[in-house]
MARLO-626179 format. One record per residue (C-alpha): residue in three letters; residue number from 1; z, x, y. Coordinates in nm, 3 decimals. Layout:
N
+-------+------+---------+---------+---------+
| kolnu | zase |      c3 |      c1 |      c2 |
+-------+------+---------+---------+---------+
|   ALA |  NUM |       Z |       X |       Y |
...
+-------+------+---------+---------+---------+
% end
This chain:
276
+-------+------+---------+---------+---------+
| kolnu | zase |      c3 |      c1 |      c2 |
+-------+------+---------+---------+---------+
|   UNK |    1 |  14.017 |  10.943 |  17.196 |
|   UNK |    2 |  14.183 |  10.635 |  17.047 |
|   UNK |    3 |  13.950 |  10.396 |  17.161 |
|   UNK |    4 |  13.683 |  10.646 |  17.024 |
|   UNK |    5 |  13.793 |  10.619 |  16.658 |
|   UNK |    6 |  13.811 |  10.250 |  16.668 |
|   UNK |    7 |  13.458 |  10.234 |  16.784 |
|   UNK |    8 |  13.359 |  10.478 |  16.491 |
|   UNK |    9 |  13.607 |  10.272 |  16.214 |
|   UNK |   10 |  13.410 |   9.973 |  16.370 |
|   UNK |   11 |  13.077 |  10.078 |  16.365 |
|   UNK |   12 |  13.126 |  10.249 |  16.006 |
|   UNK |   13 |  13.248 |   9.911 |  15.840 |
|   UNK |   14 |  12.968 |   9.699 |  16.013 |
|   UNK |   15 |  12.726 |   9.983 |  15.816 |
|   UNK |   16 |  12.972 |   9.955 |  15.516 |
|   UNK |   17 |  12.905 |   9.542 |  15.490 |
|   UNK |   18 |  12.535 |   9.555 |  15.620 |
|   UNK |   19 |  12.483 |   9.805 |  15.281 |
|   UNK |   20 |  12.681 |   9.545 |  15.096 |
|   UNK |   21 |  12.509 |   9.282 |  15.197 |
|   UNK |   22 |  12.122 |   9.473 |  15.099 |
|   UNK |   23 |  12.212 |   9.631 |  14.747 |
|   UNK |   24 |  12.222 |   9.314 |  14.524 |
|   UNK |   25 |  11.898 |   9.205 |  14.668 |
|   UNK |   26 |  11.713 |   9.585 |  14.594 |
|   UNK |   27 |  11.919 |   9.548 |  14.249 |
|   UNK |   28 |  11.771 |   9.243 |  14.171 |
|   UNK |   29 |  11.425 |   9.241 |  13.978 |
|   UNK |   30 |  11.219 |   9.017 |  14.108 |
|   UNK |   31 |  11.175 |   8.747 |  13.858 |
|   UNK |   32 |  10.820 |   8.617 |  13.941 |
|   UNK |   33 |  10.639 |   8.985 |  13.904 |
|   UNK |   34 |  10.872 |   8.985 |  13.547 |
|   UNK |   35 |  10.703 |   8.678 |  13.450 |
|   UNK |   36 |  10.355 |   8.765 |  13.487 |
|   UNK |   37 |  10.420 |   9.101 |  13.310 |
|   UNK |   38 |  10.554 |   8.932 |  13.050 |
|   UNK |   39 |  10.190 |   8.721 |  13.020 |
|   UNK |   40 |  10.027 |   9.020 |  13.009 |
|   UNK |   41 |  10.246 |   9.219 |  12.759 |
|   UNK |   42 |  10.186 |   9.393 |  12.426 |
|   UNK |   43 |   9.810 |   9.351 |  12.345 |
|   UNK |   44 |   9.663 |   9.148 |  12.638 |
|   UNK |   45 |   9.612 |   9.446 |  12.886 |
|   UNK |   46 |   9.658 |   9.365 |  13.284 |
|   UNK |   47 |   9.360 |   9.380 |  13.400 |
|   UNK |   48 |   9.240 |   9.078 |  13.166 |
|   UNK |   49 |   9.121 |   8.781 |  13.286 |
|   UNK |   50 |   9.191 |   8.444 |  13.128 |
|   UNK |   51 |   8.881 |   8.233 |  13.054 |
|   UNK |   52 |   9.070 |   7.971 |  12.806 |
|   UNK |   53 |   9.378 |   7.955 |  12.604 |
|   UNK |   54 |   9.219 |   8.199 |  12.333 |
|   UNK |   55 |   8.973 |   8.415 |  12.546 |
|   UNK |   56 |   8.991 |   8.660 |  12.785 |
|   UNK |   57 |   8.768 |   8.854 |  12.963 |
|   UNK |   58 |   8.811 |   9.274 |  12.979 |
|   UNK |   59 |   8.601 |   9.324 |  13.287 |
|   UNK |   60 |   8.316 |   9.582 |  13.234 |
|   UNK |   61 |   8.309 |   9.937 |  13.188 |
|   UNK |   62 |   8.068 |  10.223 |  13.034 |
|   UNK |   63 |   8.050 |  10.280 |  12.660 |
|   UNK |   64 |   8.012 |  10.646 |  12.484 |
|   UNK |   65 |   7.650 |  10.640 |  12.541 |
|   UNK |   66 |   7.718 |  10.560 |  12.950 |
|   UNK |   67 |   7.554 |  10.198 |  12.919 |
|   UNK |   68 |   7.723 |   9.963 |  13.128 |
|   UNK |   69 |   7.878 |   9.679 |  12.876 |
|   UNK |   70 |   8.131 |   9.344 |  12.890 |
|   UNK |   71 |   8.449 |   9.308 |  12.656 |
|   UNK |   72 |   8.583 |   8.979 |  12.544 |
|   UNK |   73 |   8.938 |   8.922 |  12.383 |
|   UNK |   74 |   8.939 |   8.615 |  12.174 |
|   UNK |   75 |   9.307 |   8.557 |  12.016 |
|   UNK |   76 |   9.393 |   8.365 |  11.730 |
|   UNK |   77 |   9.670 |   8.148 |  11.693 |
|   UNK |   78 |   9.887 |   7.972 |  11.408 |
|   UNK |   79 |   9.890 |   7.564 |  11.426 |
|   UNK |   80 |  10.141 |   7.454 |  11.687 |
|   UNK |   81 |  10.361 |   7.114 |  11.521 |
|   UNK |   82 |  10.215 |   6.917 |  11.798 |
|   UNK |   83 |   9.844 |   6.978 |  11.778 |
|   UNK |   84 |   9.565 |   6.900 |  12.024 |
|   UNK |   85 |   9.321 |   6.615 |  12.002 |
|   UNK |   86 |   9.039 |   6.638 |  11.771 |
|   UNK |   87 |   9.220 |   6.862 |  11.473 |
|   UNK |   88 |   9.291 |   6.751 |  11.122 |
|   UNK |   89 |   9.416 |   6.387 |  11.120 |
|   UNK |   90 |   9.182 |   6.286 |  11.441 |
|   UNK |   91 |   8.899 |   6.215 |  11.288 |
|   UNK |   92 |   8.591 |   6.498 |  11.262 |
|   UNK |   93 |   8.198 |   6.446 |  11.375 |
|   UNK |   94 |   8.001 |   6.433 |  11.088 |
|   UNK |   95 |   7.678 |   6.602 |  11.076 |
|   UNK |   96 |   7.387 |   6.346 |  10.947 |
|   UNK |   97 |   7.135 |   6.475 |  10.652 |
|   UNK |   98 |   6.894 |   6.717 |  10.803 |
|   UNK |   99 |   7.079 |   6.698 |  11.164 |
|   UNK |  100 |   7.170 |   7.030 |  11.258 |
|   UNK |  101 |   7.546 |   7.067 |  11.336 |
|   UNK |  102 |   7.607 |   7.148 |  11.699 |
|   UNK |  103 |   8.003 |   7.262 |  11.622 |
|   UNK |  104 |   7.933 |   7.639 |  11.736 |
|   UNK |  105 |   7.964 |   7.827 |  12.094 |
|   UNK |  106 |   7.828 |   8.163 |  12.132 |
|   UNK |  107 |   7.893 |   8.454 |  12.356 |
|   UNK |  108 |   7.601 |   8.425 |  12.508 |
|   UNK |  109 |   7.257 |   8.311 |  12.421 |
|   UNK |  110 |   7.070 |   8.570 |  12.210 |
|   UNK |  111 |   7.397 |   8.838 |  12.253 |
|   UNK |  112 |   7.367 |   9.014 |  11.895 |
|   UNK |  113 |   7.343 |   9.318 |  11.662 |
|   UNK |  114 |   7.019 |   9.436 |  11.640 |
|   UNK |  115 |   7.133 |   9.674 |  11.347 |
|   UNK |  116 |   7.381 |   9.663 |  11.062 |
|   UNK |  117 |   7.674 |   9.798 |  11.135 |
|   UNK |  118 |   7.957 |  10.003 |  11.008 |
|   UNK |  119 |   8.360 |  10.016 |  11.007 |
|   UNK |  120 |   8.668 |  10.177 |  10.997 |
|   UNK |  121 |   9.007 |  10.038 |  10.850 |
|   UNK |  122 |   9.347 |  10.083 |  10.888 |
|   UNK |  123 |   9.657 |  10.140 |  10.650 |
|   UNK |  124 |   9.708 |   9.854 |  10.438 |
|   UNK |  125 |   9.436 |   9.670 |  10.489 |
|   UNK |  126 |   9.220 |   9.497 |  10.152 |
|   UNK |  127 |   8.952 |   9.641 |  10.134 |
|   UNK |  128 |   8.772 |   9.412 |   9.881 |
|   UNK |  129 |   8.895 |   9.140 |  10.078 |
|   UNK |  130 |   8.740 |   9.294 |  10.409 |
|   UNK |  131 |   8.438 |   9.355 |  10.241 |
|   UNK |  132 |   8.425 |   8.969 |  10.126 |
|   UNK |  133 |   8.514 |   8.838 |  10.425 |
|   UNK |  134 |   8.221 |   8.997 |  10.593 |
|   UNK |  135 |   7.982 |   8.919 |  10.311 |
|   UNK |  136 |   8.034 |   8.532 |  10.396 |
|   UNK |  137 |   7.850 |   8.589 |  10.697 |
|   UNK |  138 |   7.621 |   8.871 |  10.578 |
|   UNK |  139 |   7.508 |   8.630 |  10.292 |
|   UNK |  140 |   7.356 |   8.357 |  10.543 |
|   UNK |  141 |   7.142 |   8.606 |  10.721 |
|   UNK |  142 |   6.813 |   8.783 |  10.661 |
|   UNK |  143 |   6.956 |   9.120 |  10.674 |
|   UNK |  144 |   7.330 |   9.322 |  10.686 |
|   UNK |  145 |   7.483 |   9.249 |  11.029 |
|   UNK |  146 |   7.806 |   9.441 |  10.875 |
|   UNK |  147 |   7.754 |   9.755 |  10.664 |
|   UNK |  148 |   7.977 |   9.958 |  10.452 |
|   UNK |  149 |   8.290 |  10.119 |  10.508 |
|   UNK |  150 |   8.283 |  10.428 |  10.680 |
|   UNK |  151 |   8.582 |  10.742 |  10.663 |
|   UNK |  152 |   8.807 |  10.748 |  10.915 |
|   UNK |  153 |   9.135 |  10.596 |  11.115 |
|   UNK |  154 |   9.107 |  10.351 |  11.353 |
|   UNK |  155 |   9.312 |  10.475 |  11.647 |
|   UNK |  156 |   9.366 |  10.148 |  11.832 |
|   UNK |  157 |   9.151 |   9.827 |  11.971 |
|   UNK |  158 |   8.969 |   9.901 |  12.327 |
|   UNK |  159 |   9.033 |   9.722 |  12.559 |
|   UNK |  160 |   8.953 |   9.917 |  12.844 |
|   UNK |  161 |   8.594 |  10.047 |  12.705 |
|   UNK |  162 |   8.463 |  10.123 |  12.366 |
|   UNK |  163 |   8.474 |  10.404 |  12.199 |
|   UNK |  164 |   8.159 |  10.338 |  11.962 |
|   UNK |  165 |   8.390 |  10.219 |  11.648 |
|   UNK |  166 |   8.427 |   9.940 |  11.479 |
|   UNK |  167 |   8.804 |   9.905 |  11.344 |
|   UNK |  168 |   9.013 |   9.621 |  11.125 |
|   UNK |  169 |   9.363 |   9.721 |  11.145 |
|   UNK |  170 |   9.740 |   9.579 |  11.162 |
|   UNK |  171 |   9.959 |   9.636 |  11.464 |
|   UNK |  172 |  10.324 |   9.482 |  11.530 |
|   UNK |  173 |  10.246 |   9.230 |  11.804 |
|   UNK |  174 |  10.623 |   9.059 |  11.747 |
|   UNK |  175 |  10.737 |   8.716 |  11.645 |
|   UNK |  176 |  10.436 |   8.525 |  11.773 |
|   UNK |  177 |  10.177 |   8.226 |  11.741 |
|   UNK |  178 |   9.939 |   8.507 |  11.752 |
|   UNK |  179 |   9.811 |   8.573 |  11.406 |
|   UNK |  180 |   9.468 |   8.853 |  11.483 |
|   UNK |  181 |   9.266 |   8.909 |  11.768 |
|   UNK |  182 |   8.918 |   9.045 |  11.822 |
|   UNK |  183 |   8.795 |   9.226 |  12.071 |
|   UNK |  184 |   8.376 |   9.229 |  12.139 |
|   UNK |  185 |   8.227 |   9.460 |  12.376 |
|   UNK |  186 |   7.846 |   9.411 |  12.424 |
|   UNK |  187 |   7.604 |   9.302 |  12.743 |
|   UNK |  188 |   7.619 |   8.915 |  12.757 |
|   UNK |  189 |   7.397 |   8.891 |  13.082 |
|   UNK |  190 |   7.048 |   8.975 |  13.207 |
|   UNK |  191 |   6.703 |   8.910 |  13.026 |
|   UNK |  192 |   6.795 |   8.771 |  12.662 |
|   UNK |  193 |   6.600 |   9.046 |  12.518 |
|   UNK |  194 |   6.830 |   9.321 |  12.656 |
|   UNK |  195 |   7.124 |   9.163 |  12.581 |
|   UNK |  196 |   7.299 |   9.338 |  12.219 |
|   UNK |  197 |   7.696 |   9.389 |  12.082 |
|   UNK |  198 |   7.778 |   9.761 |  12.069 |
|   UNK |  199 |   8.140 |   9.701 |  11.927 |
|   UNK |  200 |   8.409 |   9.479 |  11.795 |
|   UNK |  201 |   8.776 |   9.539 |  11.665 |
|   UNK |  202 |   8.981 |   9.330 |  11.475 |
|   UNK |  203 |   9.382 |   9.341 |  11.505 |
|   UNK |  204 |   9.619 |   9.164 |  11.264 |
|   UNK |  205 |   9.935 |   9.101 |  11.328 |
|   UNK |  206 |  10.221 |   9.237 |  11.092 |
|   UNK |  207 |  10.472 |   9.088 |  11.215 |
|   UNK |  208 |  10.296 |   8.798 |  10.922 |
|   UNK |  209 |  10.322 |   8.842 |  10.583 |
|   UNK |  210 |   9.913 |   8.891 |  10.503 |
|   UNK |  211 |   9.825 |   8.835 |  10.105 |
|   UNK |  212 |   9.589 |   8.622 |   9.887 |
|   UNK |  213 |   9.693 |   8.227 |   9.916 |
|   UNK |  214 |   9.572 |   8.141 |   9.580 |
|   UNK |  215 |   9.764 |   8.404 |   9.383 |
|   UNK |  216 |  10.072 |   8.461 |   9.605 |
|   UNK |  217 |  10.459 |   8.356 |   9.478 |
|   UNK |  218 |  10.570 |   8.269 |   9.807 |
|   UNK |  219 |  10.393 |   8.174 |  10.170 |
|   UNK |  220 |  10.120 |   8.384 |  10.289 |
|   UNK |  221 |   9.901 |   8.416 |  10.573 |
|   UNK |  222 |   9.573 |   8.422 |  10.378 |
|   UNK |  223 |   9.374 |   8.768 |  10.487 |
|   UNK |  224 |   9.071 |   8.710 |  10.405 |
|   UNK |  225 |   9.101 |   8.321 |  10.589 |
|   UNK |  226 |   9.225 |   8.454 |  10.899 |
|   UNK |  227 |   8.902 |   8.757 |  10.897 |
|   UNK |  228 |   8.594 |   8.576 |  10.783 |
|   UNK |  229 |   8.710 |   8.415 |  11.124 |
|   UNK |  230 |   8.793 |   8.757 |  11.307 |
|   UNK |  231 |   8.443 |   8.873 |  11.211 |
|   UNK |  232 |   8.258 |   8.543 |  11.362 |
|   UNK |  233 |   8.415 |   8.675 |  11.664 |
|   UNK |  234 |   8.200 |   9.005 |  11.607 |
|   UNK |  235 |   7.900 |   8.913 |  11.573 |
|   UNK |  236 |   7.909 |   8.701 |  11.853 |
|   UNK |  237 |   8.097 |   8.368 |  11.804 |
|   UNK |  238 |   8.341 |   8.207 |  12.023 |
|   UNK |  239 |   8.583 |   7.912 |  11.934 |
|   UNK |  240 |   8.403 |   7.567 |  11.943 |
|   UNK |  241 |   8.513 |   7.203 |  12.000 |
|   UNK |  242 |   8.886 |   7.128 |  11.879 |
|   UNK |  243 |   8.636 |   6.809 |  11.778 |
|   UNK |  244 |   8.492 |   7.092 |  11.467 |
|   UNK |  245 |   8.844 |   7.173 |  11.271 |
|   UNK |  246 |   8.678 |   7.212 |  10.960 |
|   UNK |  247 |   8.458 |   7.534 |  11.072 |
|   UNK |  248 |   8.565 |   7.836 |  11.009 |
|   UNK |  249 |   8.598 |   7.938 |  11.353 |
|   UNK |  250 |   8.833 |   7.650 |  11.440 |
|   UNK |  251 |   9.105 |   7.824 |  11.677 |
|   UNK |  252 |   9.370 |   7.771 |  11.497 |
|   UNK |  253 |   9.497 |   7.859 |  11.107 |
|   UNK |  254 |   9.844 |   7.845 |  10.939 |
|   UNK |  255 |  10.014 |   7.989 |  10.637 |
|   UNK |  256 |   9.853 |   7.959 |  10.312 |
|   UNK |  257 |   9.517 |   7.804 |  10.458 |
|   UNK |  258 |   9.223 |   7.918 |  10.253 |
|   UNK |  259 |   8.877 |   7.666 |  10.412 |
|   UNK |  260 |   8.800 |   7.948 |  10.617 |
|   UNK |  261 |   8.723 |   8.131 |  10.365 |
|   UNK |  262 |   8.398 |   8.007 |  10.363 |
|   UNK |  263 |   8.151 |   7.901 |  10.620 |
|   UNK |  264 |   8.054 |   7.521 |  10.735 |
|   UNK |  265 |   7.756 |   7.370 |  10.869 |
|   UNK |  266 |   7.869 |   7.463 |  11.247 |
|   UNK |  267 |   7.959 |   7.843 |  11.116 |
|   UNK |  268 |   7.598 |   7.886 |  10.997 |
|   UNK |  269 |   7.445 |   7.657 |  11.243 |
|   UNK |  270 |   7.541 |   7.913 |  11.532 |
|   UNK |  271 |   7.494 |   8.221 |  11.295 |
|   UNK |  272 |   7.085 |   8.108 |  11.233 |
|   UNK |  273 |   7.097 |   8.025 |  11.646 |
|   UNK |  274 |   7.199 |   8.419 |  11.730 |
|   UNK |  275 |   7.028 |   8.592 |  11.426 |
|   UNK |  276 |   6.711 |   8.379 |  11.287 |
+-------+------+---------+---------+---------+
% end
C-alpha cells in the first residue's frame, strides 16, 4: 500500500514538472508569425503581395458586374532624412527641347478609363481642392477622365474586390511614413484593347495634419500636393525612377511641399502614352 502511494506521489510530480516544463513555451507567442502580422497590419491586407517598397499587388477577384479584375496598392510615403539616390540634391535628367521625357511607368500598357468617371468623398475632405487636384490631370487630356462629385459615403477602400465606387477619404493609419494610398482595380493583362480601370480609392492618412501650404500658420501636409499624386495612381500611373524627383508622381513628399501640385514633363508624358 505504501509502496503504492510513493509510486503515485512519484508519478504525479514527474506529470507536475513535465506540465511545468510545456506551459511557458504554449504561453509564449511566437515572435516570427508576430512580425509578419505586424507587416501586414492596418491597411495592407494579408493576402497582399509586395511588388516594391510602395506597391503591392491585391491578387484578383470579381467586380459588381462579375468581370474578373486585378487590384494594385501603391502607398505613399513622407521623405526619409537619409534619402535614396537620384532625389533632390543628386542631380535630375533633363529632358532636351522636343525630346519626350521618359520619367513615367504605367500599370500596364494601354490599362485606362475608357469613360469619365465619378466619386464619392469622405468627411472632411476639400472639396475644391479635390476637384483641382483632379483637374490637373483632366486639363492635359482630350476629354474628362474624372467627373463630378457624386452623393454618397465612402464606406472604406477595397482591397479584397471592388465595389464599383470611386472614394477619397481619411482613415487613422497611426504615426507613420505613410502619408495616402491608392488602391486601382482594373484588368492589366490580355489583348491591350480589353484591358480598362473599373475603380480606384484614395486613403489619406489623419494621423497628418492635411491643409493648404501656401496659406497655413503652421506645418502642413499640403492636400491637394499629396492627391494630384493619389489620382495619377488612378488613372493608371505607377511611381517612376527615383532619377525623376521633380514629377509629380515622385514616391515620396513631405510637409509643406507644394511642386506636385502641378504636373511635369514625365506626368504628362505618361498621361498622352495611356490616353492620346
Amino acid at each position: 500500500m505504501f509502496k503504492s502511494a510513493i509510486v503515485i506521489i512519484f508519478a504525479f510530480v514527474i506529470l507536475l514538472t513535465a506540465l511545468i516544463a510545456i506551459t511557458p513555451v504554449l504561453a509564449v507567442p511566437n515572435e516570427n508569425a508576430s512580425d509578419k502580422a505586424k507587416s501586414k497590419a492596418g491597411f495592407i491586407p494579408e493576402h497582399a503581395v509586395k511588388i516594391t517598397e510602395s506597391l503591392y499587388s491585391l491578387g484578383k477577384a470579381k467586380d459588381h458586374t462579375g468581370k474578373v479584375v486585378e487590384g494594385f496598392l501603391f502607398i505613399d510615403n513622407k521623405k526619409s532624412p537619409a534619402k535614396p539616390d537620384g532625389t533632390p540634391g543628386n542631380g535630375n535628367k533633363k529632358t532636351k527641347t522636343g525630346e519626350t521625357s521618359t520619367c513615367y511607368t504605367l500599370l500596364a500598357k494601354d490599362a485606362r478609363w475608357k469613360a469619365t468617371e465619378p466619386y464619392m468623398i469622405g468627411a472632411g475632405i476639400d472639396v475644391a481642392l479635390t476637384q483641382a487636384s483632379l483637374n490637373a490631370w483632366n486639363d492635359q487630356v482630350s476629354f474628362d477622365i474624372f467627373g463630378l462629385q457624386q452623393a454618397g459615403s465612402p464606406d472604406g477602400a477595397d482591397s479584397g474586390s471592388p465595389d464599383g465606387k470611386n472614394e477619397v477619404m481619411f482613415d487613422n493609419l497611426g504615426e507613420t511614413n505613410t502619408i495616402a494610398y491608392t488602391i486601382t482595380w482594373g484588368i492589366f493583362s490580355g489583348p491591350p484593347s480589353q484591358r480598362v480601370l473599373v475603380e480606384w480609392d484614395a486613403v489619406f492618412n489623419s494621423d497628418y495634419t492635411f491643409g493648404d501650404a501656401n496659406t497655413a500658420t503652421s506645418p502642413v501636409m499640403d492636400y491637394q500636393n499629396i492627391a494630384t499624386h493619389e489620382f495619377g495612381h488612378a488613372l493608371g500611373l505607377t511611381h517612376p525612377s527615383d532619377a525623376c524627383f521633380e514629377e509629380t508622381m515622385y514616391r515620396y513628399a513631405d510637409i509643406d511641399e507644394t511642386n506636385k501640385r502641378t504636373l511635369e514633363a514625365g506626368d504628362i508624358a505618361g498621361l498622352n502614352k495611356l490616353y492620346s
